[in-house]
C-alpha positions as CSV (number, residue, x, y, z in Angstrom):
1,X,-13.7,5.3,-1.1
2,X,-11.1,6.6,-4.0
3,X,-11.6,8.9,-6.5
4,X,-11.2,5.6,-9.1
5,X,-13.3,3.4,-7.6
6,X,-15.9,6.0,-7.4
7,X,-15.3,6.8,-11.2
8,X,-16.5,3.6,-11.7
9,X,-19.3,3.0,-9.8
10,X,-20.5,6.2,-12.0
11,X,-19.6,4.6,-15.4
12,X,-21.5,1.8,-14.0
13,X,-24.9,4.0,-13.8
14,X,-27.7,3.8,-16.6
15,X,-29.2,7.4,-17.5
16,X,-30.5,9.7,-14.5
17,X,-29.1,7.3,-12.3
18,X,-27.5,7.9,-8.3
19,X,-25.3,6.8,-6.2
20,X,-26.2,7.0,-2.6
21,X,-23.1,7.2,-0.1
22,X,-23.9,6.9,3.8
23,X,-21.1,6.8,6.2
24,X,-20.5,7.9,9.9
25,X,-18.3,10.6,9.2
26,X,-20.3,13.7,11.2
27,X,-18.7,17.0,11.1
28,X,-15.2,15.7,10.6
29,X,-12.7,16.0,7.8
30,X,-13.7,12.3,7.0
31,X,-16.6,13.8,5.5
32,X,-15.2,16.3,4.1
33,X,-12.6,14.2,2.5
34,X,-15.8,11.9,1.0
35,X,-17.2,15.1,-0.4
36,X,-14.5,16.0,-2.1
37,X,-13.7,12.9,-3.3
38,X,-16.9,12.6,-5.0
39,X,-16.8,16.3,-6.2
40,X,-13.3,14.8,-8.1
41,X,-15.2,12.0,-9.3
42,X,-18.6,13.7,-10.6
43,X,-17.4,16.7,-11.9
44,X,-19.8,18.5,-9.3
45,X,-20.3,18.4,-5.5
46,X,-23.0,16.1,-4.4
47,X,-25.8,16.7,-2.3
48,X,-25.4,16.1,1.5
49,X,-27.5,15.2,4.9
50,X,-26.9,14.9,8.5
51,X,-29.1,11.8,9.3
52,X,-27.9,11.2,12.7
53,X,-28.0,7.2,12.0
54,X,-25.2,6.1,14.7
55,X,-24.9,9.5,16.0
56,X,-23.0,10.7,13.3
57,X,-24.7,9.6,10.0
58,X,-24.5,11.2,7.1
59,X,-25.6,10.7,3.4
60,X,-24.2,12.0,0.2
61,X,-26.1,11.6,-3.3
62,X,-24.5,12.1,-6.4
63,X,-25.4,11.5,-9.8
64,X,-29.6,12.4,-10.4
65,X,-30.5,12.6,-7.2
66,X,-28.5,15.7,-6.2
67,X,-31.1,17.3,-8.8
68,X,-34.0,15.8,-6.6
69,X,-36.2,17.8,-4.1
70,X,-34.7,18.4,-1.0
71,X,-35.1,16.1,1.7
72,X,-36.6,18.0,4.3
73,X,-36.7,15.7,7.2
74,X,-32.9,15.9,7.3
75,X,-30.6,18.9,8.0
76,X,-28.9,19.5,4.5
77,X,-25.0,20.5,5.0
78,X,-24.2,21.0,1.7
79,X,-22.7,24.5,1.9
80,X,-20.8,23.6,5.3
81,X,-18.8,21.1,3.5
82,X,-18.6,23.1,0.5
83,X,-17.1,25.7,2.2
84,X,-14.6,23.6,4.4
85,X,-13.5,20.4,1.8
86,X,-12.0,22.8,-1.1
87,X,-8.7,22.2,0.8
88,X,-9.1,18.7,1.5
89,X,-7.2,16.0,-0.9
90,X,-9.8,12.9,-2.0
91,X,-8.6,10.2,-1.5
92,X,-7.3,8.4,-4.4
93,X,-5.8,4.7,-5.7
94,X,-2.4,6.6,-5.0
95,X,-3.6,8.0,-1.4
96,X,-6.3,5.6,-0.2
97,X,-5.8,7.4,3.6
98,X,-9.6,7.8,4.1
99,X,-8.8,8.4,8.1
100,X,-5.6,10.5,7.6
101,X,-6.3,14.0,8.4
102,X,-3.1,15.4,6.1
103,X,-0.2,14.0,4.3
104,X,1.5,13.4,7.3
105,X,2.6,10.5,9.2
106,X,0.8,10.5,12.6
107,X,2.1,11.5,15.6
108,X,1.1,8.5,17.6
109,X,3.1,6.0,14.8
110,X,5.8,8.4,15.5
111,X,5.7,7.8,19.3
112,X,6.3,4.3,18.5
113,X,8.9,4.5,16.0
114,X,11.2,6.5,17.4
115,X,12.4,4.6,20.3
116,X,12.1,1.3,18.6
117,X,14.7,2.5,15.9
118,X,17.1,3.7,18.8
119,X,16.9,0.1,20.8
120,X,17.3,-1.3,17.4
121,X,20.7,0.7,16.4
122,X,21.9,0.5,19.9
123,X,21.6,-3.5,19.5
124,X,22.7,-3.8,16.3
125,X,25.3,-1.5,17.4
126,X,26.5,-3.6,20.5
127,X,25.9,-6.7,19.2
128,X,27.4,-6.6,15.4
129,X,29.1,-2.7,15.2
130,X,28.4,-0.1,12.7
131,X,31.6,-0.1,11.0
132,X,31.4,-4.0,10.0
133,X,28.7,-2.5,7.4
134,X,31.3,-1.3,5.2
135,X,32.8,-4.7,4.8
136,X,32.8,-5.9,1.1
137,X,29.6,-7.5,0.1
138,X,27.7,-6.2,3.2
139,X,26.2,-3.1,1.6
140,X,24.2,-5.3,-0.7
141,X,22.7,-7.3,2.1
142,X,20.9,-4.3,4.0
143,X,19.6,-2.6,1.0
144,X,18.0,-6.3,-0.1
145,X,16.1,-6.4,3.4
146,X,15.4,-2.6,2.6
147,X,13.6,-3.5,-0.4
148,X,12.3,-6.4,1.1
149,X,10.3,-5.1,3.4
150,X,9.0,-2.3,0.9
151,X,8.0,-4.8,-1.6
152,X,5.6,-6.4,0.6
153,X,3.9,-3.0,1.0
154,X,3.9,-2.3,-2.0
155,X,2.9,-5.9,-3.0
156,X,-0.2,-5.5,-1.1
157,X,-1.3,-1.9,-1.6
158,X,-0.9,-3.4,-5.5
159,X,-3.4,-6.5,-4.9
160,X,-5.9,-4.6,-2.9
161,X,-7.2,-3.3,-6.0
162,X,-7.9,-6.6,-7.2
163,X,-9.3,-8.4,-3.9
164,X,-10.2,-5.3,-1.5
165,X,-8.5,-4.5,1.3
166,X,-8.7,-8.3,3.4
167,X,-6.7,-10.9,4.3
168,X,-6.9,-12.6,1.2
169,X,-4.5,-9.8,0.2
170,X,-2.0,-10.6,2.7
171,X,-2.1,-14.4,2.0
172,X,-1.5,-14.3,-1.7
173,X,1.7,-11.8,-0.9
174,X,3.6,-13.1,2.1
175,X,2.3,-17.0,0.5
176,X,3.9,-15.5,-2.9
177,X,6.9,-13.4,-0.9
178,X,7.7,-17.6,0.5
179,X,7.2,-19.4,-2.3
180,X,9.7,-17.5,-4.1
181,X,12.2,-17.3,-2.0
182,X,12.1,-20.8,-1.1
183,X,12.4,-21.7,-4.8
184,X,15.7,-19.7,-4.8
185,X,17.6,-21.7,-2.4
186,X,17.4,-25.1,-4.3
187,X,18.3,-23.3,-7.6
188,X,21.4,-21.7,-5.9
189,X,22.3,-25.3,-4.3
190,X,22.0,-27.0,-7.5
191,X,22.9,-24.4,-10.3
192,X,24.3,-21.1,-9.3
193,X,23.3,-18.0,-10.8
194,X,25.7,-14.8,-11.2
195,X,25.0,-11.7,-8.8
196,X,25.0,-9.6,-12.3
197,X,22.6,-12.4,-13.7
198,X,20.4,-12.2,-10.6
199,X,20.6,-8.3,-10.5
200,X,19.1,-8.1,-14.3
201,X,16.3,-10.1,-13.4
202,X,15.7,-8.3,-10.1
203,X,15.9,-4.9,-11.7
204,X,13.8,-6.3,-14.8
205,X,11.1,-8.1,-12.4
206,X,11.0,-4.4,-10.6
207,X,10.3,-2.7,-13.7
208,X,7.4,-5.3,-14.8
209,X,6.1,-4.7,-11.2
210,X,5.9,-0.9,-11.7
211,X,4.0,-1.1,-15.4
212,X,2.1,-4.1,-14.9
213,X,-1.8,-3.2,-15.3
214,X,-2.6,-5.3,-12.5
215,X,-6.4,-4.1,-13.5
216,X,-6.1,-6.5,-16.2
217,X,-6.4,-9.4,-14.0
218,X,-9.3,-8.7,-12.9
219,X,-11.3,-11.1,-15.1
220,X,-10.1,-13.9,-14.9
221,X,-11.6,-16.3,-12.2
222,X,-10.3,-16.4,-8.7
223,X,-7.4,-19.2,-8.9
224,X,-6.0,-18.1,-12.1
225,X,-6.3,-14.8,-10.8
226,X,-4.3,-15.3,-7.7
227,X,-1.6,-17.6,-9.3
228,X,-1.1,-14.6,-11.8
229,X,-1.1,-11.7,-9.0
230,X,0.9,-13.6,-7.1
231,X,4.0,-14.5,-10.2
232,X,4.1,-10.9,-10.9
233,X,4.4,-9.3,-7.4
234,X,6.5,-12.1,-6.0
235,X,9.0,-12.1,-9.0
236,X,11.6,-9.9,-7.6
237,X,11.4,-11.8,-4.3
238,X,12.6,-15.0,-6.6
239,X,15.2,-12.8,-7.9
240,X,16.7,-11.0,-4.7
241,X,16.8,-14.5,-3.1
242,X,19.1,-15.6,-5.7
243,X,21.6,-12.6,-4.3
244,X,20.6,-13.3,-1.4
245,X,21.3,-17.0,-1.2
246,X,24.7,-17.1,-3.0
247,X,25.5,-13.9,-0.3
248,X,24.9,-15.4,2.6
249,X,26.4,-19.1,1.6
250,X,30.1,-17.2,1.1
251,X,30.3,-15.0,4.4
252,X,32.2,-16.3,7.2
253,X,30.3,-14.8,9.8
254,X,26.9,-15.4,8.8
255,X,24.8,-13.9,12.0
256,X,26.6,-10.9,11.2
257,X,25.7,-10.6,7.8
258,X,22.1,-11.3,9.2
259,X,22.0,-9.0,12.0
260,X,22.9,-6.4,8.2
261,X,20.0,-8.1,6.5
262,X,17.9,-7.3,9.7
263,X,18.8,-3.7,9.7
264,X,17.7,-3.1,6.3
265,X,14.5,-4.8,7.5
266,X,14.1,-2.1,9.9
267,X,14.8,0.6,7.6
268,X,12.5,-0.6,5.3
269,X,9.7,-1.1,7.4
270,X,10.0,2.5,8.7
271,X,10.3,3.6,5.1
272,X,7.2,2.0,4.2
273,X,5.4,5.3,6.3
274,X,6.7,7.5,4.0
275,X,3.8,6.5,1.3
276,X,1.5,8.4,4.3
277,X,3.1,11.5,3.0
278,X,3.8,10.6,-0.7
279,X,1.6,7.7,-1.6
């Protein structure tokens, strides 16, 4: 339900062709977010109906069939969403929030949030201290399980273009986010790497990861496909566990320097609820 994947679906129609759209949305701004997505996608607003089906049917028709007779056994709200979607954003590859009224982040995550990010500095604060942050080599550690946490969102935001938004997503990222890392430890055991090595390639593998046409994939069959998906988005991982690794083998108190890791975690995580506002 983006503005690209609707772009396709019309490139996909032979002449005086439609597309018929029917979701639940009722009188909400879900369907006035569809309407305006396919107004974005069409170049002109489609055609809509209040069917009732589940209570809260309605269908949109774009493409030929908004040019058709109008269906008269169905109340046509057309204008209603016309008048009320102009100030809606579509939803787009960059802003898939179909069920996100604004570019907010909800109250109710916020309810959640909040209190877990005060037990977790109070802990972190009883248990390991604030100012033990500062020490040399720490800073390093939390902004790695920062941008850990952010590259798994980001990872499978990324794939979900290429398998949909299921589980398989989820499995070829965390299976790719563990594989990697795993493959860093021997390498560090057996032939160390520099941290400015290790940093290139991280800051290399991040680049590739923000360019890469991950579209391009698409054709390839399904194992080659995931194998591929899965080297690209899980490169960085490979790299970052190379710092990480050498890191943690040096520090003499190591559950501290985890408890740090940790905390960048949490930062992360909460930082991955920014994308609600900025995609």
């Amino acid at each position: 339900y983006t503005v690209q994947s609707l772009e396709e679906a019309r490139r996909h129609l032979r002449p005086g062709g439609s597309i018929v759209l029917a979701f639940a949305g009722g009188s909400t701004f879900v369907s006035e977010r569809i309407f305006a997505t396919l107004t974005r996608a069409f170049g002109v607003p489609p055609r809509a109906y209040f069917t009732g089906y589940d209570t809260t049917g309605v269908v949109f028709l774009a493409g030929a069939a908004r040019s058709a007779a109008p269906l008269r056994e169905f109340p046509e709200i057309t204008q209603t969403l016309l008048r009320r979607a102009h100030d809606v954003d579509p939803a787009t590859d960059n802003w898939p929030f179909l069920y996100l009224k604004s570019r907010t982040i909800p109250f109710s995550i916020l309810l959640v949030l909040i209190p877990f990010l005060l037990w977790c500095s109070l802990s972190f604060g009883w248990n390991v201290g604030f100012p033990s942050v500062r020490k040399p080599g720490y800073f390093h550690l939390f902004f790695l399980g920062a941008g850990f946490l952010l590259l798994e969102t980001s990872g499978v935001t990324r794939l979900s273009l290429l398998f949909g938004s299921t589980w398989v997503v989820n499995a070829v990222v965390i299976g790719a986010f563990i594989s990697m890392a795993f493959l860093a430890n021997p390498l560090v055991i057996f032939k160390p790497i520099s941290h400015l090595s290790a940093y290139v390639g991280l800051f290399l593998s991040l680049g590739i990861n923000l360019v890469f046409p991950y579209h391009s994939l698409d054709g390839l069959s399904t194992f080659p496909k995931v194998l591929a998906s899965a080297a690209v988005v899980g490169l960085p991982v490979f790299f970052s566990g190379l710092v990480f690794s050498r890191s943690f083998r040096d520090f003499d108190m190591p559950s501290q320097a985890l408890g740090i890791n940790l905390l960048g975690a949490v930062l992360g995580g909460t930082l991955e609820n920014s994308v609600m506002v900025g995609g």
